[in-house]
PLY file of the C-alpha trace (Angstrom):
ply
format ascii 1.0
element vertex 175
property float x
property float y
property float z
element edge 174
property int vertex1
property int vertex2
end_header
-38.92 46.67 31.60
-38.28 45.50 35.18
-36.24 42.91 36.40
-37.11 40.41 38.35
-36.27 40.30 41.97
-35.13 37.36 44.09
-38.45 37.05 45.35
-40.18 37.14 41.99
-38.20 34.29 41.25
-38.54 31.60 43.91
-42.44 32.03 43.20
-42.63 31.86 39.43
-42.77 27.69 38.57
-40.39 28.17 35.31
-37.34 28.96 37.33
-37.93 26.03 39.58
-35.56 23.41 37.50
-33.00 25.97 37.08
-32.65 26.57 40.91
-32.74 22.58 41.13
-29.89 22.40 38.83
-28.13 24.85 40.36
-28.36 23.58 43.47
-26.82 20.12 42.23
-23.89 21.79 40.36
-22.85 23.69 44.18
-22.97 20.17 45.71
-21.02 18.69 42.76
-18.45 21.22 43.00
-18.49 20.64 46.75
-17.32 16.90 46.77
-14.59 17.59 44.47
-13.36 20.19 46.79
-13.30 18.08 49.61
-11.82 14.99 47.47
-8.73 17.58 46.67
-8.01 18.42 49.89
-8.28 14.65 51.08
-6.01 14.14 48.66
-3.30 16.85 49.36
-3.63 15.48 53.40
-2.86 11.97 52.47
0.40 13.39 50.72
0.49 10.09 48.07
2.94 9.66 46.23
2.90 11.47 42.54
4.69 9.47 39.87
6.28 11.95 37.98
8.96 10.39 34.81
12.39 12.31 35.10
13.66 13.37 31.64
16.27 10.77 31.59
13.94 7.93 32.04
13.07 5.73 29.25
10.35 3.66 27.95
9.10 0.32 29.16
8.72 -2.91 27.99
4.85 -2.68 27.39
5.19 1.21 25.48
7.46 -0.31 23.09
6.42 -3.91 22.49
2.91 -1.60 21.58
5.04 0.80 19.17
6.56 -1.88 17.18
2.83 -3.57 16.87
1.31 -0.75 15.35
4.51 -0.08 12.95
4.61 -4.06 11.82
0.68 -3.29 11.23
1.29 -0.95 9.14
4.20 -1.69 7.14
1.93 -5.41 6.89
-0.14 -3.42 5.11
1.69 -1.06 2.93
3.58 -4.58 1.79
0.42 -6.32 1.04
-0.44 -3.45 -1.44
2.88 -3.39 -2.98
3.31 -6.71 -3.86
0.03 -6.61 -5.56
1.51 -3.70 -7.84
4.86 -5.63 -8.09
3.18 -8.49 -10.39
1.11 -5.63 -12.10
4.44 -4.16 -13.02
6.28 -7.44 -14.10
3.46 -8.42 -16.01
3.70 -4.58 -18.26
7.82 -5.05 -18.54
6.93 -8.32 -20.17
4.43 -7.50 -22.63
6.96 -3.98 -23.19
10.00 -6.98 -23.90
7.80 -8.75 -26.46
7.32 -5.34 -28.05
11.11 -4.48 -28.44
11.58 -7.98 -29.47
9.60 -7.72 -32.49
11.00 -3.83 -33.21
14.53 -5.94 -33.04
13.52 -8.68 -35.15
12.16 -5.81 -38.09
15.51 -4.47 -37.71
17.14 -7.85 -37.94
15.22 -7.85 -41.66
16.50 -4.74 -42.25
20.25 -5.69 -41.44
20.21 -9.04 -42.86
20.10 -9.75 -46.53
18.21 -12.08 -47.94
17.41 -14.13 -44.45
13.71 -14.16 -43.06
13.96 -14.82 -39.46
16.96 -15.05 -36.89
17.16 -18.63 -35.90
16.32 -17.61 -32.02
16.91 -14.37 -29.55
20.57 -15.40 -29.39
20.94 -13.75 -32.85
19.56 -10.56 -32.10
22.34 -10.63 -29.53
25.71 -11.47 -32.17
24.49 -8.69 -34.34
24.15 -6.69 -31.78
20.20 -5.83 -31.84
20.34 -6.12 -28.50
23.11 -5.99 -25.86
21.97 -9.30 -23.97
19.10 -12.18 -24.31
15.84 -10.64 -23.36
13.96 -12.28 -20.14
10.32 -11.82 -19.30
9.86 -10.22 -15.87
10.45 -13.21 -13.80
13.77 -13.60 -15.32
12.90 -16.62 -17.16
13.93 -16.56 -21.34
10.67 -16.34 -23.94
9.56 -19.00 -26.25
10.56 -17.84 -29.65
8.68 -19.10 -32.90
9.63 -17.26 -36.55
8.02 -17.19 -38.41
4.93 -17.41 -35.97
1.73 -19.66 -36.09
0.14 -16.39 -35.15
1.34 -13.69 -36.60
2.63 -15.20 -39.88
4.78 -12.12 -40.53
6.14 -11.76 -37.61
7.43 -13.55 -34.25
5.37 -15.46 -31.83
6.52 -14.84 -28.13
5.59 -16.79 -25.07
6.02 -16.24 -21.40
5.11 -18.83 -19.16
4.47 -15.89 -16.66
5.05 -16.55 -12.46
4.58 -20.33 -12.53
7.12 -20.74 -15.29
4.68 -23.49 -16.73
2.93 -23.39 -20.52
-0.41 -23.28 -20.25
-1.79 -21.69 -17.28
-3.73 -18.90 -16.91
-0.76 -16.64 -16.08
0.82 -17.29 -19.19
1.34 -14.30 -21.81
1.26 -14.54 -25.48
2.58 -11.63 -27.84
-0.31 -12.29 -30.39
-2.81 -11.57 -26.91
-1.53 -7.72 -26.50
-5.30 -6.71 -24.87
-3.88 -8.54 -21.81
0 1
1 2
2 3
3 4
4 5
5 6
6 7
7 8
8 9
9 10
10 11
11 12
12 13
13 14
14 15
15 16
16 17
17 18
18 19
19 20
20 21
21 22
22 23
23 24
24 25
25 26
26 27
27 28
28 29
29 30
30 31
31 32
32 33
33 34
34 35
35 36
36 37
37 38
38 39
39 40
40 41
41 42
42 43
43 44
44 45
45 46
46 47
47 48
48 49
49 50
50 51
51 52
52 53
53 54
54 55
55 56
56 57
57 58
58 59
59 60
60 61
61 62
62 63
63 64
64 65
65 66
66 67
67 68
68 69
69 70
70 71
71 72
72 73
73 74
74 75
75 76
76 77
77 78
78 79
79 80
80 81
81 82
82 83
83 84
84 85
85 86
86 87
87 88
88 89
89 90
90 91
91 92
92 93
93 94
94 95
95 96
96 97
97 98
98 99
99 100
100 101
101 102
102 103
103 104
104 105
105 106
106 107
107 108
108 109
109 110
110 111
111 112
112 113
113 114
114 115
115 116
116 117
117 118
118 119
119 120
120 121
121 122
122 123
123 124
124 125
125 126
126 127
127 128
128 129
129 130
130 131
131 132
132 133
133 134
134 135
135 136
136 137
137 138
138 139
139 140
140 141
141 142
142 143
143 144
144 145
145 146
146 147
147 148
148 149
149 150
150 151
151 152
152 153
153 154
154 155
155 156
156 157
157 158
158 159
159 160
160 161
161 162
162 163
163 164
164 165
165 166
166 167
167 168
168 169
169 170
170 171
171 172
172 173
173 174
């Protein structure tokens, strides 16, 4: 096989466009040569930052936008799981409470039901009155409506007012 020689090339049509192209990337490469040295002639100024300097105004006010987006964010999600999580340690308190009122039973002779969650407290079922997870005391029925054996339990939930949607019922575990 032979290769072609330069004047095998400048005759054949398919190396036409790369010639062309070639020709176009030596001018290109041209102009920035000459734009360099124009620009080392003009000796302008070069802004270089010493290592002492600091940031501006604009760098930081942009810094603290993107971090408040974010954290924005992250707290937007979090609250979210914050009710989630109140609304669990509530329906877990109405769970203990009816453990503490069996053990009540147990303890006391001949009695049904404690009068309210204030007894479970003097005999020392539990160590203080049990809130639901806003901090707000249960509605205590017993013997309940509900379960006729047991305790009824209310929390009004977030609102703190009977008979809204948020409100939980011990009798409506599936919740």
């Amino acid at each position: 096989m032979t290769l072609p020689t330069s004047q095998n090339l400048s005759v054949q049509p398919s190396y036409v466009p790369l010639r062309r192209a070639a020709r176009a990337m030596t001018a290109l490469w041209r102009k920035v040569g000459r734009r360099l040295r124009r620009r080392e002639r003009s000796h302008e100024p070069v802004v270089v930052r010493s290592p002492e300097s600091g940031y501006t105004l604009t760098e930081i006010m942009i810094s603290l936008a993107i971090v408040s987006l974010m954290l924005g964010g992250a707290a937007i999600a979090a609250f979210g799981q914050f009710e989630k999580a109140r609304k669990k340690e509530t329906i877990n308190m109405m769970r203990k409470i009816k453990d503490g009122v069996l053990q009540w039973r147990m303890d006391a002779t001949g009695e049904q039901c404690p009068s309210g969650l204030a007894d479970l407290v003097t005999t020392k079922v539990f160590t203080k009155e049990p809130k639901d997870g806003w901090g707000k005391p249960f509605v205590f029925k017993c013997p309940g409506e509900h379960d006729t054996d047991g305790v009824d339990l209310i929390s009004f939930g977030k609102d703190g007012k009977e008979g809204t949607a948020d409100d939980l019922k011990s009798w409506e575990d599936d919740k």
